[in-house]
C-alpha positions in Angstrom: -67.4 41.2 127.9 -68.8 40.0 124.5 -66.4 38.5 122.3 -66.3 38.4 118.5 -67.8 34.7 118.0 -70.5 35.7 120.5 -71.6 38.6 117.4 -73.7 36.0 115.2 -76.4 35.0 117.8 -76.2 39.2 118.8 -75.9 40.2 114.8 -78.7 37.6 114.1 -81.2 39.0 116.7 -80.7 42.5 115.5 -80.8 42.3 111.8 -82.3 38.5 111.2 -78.9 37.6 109.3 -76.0 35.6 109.5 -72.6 38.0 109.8 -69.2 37.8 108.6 -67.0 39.1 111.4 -63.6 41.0 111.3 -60.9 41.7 113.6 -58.7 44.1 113.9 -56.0 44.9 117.0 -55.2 48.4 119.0 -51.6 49.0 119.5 -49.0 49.7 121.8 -46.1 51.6 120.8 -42.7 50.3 122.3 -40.4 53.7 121.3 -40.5 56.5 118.6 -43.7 58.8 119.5 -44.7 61.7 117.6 -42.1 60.4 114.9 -44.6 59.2 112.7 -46.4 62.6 111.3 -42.3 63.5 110.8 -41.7 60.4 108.1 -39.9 58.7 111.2 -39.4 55.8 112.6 -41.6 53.8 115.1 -41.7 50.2 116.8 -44.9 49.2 117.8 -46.6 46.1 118.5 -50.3 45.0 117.7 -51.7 43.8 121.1 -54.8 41.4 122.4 -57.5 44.2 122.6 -59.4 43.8 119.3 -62.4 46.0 117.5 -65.1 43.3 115.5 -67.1 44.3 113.1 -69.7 41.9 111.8 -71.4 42.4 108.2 -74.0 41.0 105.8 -75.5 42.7 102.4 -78.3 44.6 102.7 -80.5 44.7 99.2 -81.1 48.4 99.2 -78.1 50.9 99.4 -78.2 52.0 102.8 -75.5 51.6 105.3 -76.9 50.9 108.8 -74.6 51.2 111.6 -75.2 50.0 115.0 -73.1 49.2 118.4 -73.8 48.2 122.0 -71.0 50.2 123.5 -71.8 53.3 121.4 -74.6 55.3 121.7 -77.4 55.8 118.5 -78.4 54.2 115.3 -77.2 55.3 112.1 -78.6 55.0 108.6 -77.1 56.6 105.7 -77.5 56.2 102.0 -74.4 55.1 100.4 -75.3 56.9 96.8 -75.6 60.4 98.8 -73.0 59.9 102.1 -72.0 63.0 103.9 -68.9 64.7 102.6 -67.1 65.1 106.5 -67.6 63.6 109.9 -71.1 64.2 112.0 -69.0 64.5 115.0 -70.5 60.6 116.2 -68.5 57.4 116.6 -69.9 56.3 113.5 -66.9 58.4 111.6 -64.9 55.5 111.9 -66.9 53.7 109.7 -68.5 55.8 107.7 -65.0 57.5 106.6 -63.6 54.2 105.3 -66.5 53.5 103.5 -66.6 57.5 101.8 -63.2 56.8 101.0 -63.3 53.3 99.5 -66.4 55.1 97.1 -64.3 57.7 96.5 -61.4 55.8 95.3 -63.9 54.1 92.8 -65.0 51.0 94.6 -68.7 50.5 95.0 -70.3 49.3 98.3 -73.0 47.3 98.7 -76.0 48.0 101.4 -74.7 46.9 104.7 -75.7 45.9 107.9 -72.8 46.3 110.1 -72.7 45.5 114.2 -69.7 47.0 115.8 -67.7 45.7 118.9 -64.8 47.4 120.5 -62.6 46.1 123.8 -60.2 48.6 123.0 -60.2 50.8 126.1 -61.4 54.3 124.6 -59.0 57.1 125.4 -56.5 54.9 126.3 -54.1 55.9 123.9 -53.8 52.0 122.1 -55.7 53.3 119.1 -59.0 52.4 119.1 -59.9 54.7 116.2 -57.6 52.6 114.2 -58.6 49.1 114.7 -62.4 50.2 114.3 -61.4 51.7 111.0 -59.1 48.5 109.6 -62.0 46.1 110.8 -65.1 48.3 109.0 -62.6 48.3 105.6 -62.0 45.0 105.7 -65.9 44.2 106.5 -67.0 46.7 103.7 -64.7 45.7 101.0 -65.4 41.6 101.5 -69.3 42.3 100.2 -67.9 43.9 97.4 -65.4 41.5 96.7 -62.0 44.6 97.0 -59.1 43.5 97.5 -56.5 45.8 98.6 -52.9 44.3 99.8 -52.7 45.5 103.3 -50.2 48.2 103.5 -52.6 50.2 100.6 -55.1 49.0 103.2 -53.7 51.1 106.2 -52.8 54.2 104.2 -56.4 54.4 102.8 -58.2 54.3 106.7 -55.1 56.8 108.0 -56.6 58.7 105.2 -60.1 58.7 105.8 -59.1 59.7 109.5 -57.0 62.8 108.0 -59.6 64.0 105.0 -63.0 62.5 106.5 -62.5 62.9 110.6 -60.2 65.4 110.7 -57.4 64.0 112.4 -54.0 64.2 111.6 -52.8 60.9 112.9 -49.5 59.2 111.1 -49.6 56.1 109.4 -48.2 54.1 112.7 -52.1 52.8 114.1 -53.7 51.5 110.9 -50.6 49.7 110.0 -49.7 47.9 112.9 -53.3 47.0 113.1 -53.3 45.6 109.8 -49.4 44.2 110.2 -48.5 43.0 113.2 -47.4 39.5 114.4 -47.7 37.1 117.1 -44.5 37.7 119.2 -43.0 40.6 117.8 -42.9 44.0 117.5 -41.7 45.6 114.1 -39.6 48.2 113.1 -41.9 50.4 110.8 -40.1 53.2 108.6 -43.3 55.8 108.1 -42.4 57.2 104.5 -41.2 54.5 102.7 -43.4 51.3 104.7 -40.5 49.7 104.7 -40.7 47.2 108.3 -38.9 44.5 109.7 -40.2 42.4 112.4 -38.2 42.2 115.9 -39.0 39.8 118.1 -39.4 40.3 121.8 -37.6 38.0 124.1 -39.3 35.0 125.1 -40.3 35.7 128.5 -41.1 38.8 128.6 -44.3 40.7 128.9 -45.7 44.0 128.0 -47.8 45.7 131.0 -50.0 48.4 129.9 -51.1 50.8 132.9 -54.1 52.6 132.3 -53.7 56.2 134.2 -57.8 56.5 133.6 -57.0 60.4 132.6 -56.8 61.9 129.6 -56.6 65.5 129.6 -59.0 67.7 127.2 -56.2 69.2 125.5 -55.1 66.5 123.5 -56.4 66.8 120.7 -56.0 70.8 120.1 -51.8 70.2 121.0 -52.0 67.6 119.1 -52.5 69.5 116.1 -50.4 71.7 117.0 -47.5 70.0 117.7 -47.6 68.9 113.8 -47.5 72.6 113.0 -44.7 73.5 115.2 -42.7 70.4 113.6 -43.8 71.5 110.0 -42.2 75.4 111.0 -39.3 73.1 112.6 -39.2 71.6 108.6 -39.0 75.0 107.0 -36.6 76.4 109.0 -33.9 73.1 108.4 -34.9 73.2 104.8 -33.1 77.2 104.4 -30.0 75.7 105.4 -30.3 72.3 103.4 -33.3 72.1 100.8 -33.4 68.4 100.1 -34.9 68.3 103.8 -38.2 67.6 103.5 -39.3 66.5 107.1 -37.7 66.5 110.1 -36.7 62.9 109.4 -34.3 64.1 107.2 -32.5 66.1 109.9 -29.1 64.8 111.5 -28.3 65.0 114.7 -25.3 66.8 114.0 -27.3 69.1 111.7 -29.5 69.3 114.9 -26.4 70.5 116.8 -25.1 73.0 114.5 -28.3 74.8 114.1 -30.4 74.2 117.3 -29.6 77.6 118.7 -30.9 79.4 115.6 -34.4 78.3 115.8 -37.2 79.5 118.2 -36.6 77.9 121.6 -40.2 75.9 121.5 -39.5 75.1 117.9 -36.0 74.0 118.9 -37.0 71.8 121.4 -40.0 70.0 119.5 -37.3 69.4 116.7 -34.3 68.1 118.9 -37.3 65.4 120.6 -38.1 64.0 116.9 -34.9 63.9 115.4 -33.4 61.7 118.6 -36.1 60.1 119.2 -35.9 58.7 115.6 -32.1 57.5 116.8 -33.7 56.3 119.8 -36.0 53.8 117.9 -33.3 52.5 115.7 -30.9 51.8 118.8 -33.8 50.4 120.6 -34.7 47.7 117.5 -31.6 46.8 117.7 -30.7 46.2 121.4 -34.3 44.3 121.7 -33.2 41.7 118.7 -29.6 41.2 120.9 -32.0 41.0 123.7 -30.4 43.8 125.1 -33.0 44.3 127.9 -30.8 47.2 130.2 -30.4 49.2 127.1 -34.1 48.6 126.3 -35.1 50.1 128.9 -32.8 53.3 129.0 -33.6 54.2 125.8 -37.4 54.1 126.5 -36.5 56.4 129.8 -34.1 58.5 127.6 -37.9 58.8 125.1 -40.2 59.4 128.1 -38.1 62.4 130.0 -38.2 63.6 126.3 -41.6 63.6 125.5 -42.1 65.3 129.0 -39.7 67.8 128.3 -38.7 68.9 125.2 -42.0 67.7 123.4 -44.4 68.6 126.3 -46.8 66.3 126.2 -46.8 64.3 129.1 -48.6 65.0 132.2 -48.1 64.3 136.1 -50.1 61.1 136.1 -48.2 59.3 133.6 -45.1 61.0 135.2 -45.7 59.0 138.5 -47.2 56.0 136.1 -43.8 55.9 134.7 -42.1 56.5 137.8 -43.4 54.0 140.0 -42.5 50.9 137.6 -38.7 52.1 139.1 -37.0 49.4 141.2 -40.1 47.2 141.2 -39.1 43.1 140.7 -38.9 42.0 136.7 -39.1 45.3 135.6 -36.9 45.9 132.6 -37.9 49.2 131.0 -41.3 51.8 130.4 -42.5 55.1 129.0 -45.5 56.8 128.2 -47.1 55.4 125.1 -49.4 57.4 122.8 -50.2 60.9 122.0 -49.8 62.0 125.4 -51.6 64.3 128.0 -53.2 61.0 129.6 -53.8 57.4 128.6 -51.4 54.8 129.2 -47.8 53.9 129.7 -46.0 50.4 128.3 -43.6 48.6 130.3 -41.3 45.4 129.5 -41.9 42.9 132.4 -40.4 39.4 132.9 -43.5 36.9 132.5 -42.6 36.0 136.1 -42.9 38.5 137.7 -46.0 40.3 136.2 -49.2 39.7 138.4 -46.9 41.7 141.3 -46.0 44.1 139.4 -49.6 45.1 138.0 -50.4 44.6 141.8 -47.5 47.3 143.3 -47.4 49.7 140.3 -51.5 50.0 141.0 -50.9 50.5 145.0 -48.3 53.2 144.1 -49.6 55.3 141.5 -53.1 54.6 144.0 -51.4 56.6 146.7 -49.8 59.1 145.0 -53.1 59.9 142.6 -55.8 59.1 144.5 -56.7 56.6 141.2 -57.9 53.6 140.8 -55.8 52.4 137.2 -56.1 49.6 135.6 -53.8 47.3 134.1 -53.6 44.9 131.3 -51.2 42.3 131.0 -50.6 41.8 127.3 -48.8 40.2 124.6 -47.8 40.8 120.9 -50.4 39.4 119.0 -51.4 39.1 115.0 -53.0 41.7 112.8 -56.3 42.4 111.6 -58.2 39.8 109.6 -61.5 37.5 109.9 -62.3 35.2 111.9 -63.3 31.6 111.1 
């Protein structure tokens, strides 16, 4: 696999120039999924798969946009970009960029070479670390400067208003946030974060089921609407509710047999979940591993039941880490209906664990998975 130094001799052969190149992370989220959309709380950590993006001016105003792992070349003129996506991978970019214009900022012609390692479908946010990495690639030939939080809300935007997906703030900002070692406590309304660290010693395993299931996207979206009706309903009993953030569990209990049973259920999975992820921040600083790892089984049989959108591979996935040697705690990570589960490992023990978990969920799939042993690692920026 081509990594981001080995762009310039790639960049140079293709456009004749010498690039600028920017990285920026995919994700793994530890605990608190589908909490972000609901002004929640999340806790993930930025991890060693990485999108590049290598630049240099053009002196016309087009924007010419080209990958290996990607299929097609795209040109566009940046004084007449299209308005929403074309439906190609070049979205990514070409949102960012129709939103920094947007906002004011002009770009200048670009020649831009784009390089992803983050597994696509995957569910560790590849979308997201391609759109930090073209920002930060289009704004340094126009000399913007944005501090990075304004940064991450700007490419969830263009992902929302330009793509068309209603993704939470969560992926952009750990992309453009995280830190070596740590995995941070991330508040999604105000942006208020704290860094926790993970215990030295300890690994994050990523199994890859190699599914992901065509409905995604479609519940997806609809899961936002069911939590938004959730919303509505609370806010006739208490009007200063304004997401389901706001919700208590003991509000939860009082009124949970009042709303629609699917309703009830998506509601009861965010507001816990949201308790969950507070509870779990806190045992990881003690270096509460046990508790760590109930509280991300307590999230997974949630999400598979009361927010319905797990599926039977990541079911066994998550059920096959059970009992195996160094094996502290996993769930399901990501939007669901395939993709990947996250699992705290002891260092020690993880080349047999990637080993057994891949021999289980192999005989009781019929899959060949993959698995990626990872650590926390720093956020988007570019490289030397």
């Amino acid at each position: 696999m081509m990594r981001g130094p080995e762009l310039t001799p790639h960049f140079e052969q293709l456009f004749g120039d010498l690039p600028r190149i920017f990285r920026a992370p995919g994700r793994v989220n530890l605990i608190g999924e589908h909490t972000d959309y609901n002004d929640g709380f999340v806790m993930p950590a930025a991890v060693g798969f990485s999108t590049y993006v290598a630049i240099a001016v053009r002196p016309d105003r087009k924007l010419v946009i080209h990958s290996e792992e990607f299929p097609g070349d795209f040109e566009f003129d940046l004084d007449h970009l299209p308005e929403h996506r074309t439906g190609a991978w070049c979205d990514y970019v070409l949102g960012v960029g129709s939103v920094l214009q947007k906002s004011g900022h002009k770009l200048r012609g670009a020649n831009v070479l784009v390089h992803g390692e983050v597994p696509m479908g995957a569910g560790l946010s590849s979308s997201a670390a391609v759109e930090v990495a073209s920002a930060l690639a289009l704004m340094s030939l126009s000399e913007i400067q944005l501090p990075l939080p304004d940064l991450a809300k700007l490419c969830q935007y263009a992902e929302n208003s330009f793509v068309g997906a209603r993704v939470g703030i969560m992926d952009q900002f750990v992309s453009c946030m995280g830190k070596a070692g740590h995995a941070f406590l991330l508040d999604c309304r105000s942006l208020e974060f704290r860094f926790v660290p993970i215990p030295t010693g300890i690994c994050l395993v990523v199994c890859n089921t190699m599914v992901k299931h065509d409905l995604a996207t479609g519940a997806y979206n609809t899961r936002r609407e069911e939590c938004e009706e959730g919303v509505r309903l609370f806010a006739k009993w208490n009007p200063s509710i304004r997401a389901l953030r706001d919700v208590s569990v003991e509000a939860l209990d009082q009124h949970i047999h009042e709303l629609p049973a699917t309703i009830g259920k998506r509601c009861c999975h965010v507001v816990c979940e949201n308790q969950r992820t507070l509870d779990a921040a806190r045992a990881l600083t003690a270096g509460d591993l046990p508790e760590v790892g109930r509280l991300m089984r307590e999230s997974h049989d949630s999400l598979r039941d009361l927010y319905e959108v797990s599926c039977r591979e990541l079911d066994v996935m998550v059920d096959a880490a059970e009992g195996l040697p160094g094996f502290c705690g996993g769930r399901m990570t990501g939007g669901g209906f395939g993709g990947c589960t996250v699992n705290l490992v002891r260092e020690e023990n993880a080349d047999e664990f990637a080993k057994r978990i891949a021999e289980r969920y192999r005989q009781q799939t019929g899959i060949n998975s993959q698995v990626y042993l990872c650590t926390a690692e720093d956020g988007a920026g570019e490289l030397s």
